[in-house]
C-alpha positions in Angstrom: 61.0 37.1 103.2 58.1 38.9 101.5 55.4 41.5 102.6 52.1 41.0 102.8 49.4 43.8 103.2 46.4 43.4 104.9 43.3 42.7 101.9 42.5 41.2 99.1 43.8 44.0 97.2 46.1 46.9 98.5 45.8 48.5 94.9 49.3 48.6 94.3 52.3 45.4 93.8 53.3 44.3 97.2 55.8 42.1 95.5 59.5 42.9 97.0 62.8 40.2 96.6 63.4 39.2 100.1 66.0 36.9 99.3 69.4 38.6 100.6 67.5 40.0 103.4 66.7 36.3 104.2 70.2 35.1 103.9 71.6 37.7 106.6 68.7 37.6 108.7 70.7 37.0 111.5 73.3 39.8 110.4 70.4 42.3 110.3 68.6 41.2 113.7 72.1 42.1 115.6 72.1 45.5 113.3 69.0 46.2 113.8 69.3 45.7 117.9 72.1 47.5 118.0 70.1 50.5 116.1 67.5 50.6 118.7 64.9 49.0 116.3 62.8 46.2 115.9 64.5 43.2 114.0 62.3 42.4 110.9 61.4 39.1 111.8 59.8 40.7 114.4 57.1 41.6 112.0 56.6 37.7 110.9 53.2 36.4 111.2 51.2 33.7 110.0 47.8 32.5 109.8 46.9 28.1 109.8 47.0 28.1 106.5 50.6 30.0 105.9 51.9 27.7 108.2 50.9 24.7 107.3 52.6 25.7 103.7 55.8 26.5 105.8 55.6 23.2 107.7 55.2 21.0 104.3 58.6 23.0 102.9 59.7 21.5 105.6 60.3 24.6 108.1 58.9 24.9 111.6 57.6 22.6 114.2 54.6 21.1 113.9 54.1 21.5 118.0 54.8 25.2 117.6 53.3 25.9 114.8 49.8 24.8 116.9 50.4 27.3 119.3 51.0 30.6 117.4 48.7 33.6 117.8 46.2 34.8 116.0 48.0 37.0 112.9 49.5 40.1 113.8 49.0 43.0 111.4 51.3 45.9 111.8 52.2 49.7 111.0 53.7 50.5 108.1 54.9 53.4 110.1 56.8 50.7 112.0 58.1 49.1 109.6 59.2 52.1 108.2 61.4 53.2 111.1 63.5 49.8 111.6 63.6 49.6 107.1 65.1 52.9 106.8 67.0 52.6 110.1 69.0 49.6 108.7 69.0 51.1 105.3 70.9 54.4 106.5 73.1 52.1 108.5 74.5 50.0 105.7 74.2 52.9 103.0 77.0 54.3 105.1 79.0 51.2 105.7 78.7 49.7 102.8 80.8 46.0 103.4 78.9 45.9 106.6 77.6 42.6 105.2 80.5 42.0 103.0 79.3 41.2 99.4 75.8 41.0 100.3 75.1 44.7 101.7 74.2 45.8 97.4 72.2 43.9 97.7 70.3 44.0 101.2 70.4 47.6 100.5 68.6 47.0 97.2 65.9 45.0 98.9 65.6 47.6 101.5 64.5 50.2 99.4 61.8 47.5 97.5 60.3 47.1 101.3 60.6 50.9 101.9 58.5 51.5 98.5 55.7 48.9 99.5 55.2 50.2 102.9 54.9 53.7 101.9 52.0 53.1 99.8 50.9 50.7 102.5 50.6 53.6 104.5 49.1 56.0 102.2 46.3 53.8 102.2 46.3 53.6 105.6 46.8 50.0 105.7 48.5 47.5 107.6 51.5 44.8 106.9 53.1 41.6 108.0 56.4 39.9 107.0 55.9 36.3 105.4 58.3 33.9 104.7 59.0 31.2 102.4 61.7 28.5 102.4 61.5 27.6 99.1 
């Protein structure tokens, strides 16, 4: 799972290890429910050609991938509020996710540091995804 800002060029690297968030994604959409916050995949979006990568790593369905929206760009204000919701969260429980929760904590603050330049530039986001 990986950010992508909206533009060629946000100015600033976007790049952030979504790779433990990835693996408890399901951990983190229950957490993040149970916060009162949006789950993160809840800030996925794709455009044709994003999915058409996704669909030759062999994730997705063809039939659903046709009918997807247009892409969704979101608030980095958003993003902001379920990131540092989950973050506070599992800084103060630290084996909510067992072994992992270093590590999703570590990621956490990577996201937190792209969207808050995201918003100083008063630009917008969306959550990729990558199965490779």
């Amino acid at each position: 799972m990986y950010i992508v800002v909206e533009g060629e060029d946000p100015g600033f690297d976007i790049f952030v290890n979504g790779h433990a968030l990835a693996r408890n994604e399901d951990a983190l959409e229950k957490l993040a429910v149970r916060l009162g916050v949006k789950p993160l995949l809840e800030f996925f979006s794709a455009d044709q050609n994003s999915m058409a990568l996704l669909l030759e790593e062999g994730a997705g369905d063809p039939d659903w991938a046709r009918t997807l929206p247009p892409p969704q760009w979101f608030s980095p204000e958003d993003g902001l509020t379920t990131i540092c919701a989950l973050y506070d969260f599992l800084r103060e429980a630290p084996l909510a996710l067992g072994a992992d929760t270093a590590a999703v904590v570590a990621e956490l603050t990577e996201y937190e540091r792209v969207l808050r330049k995201t918003a100083l530039r008063s630009l917008r986001w969306q959550l990729a995804v990558s199965w490779k």
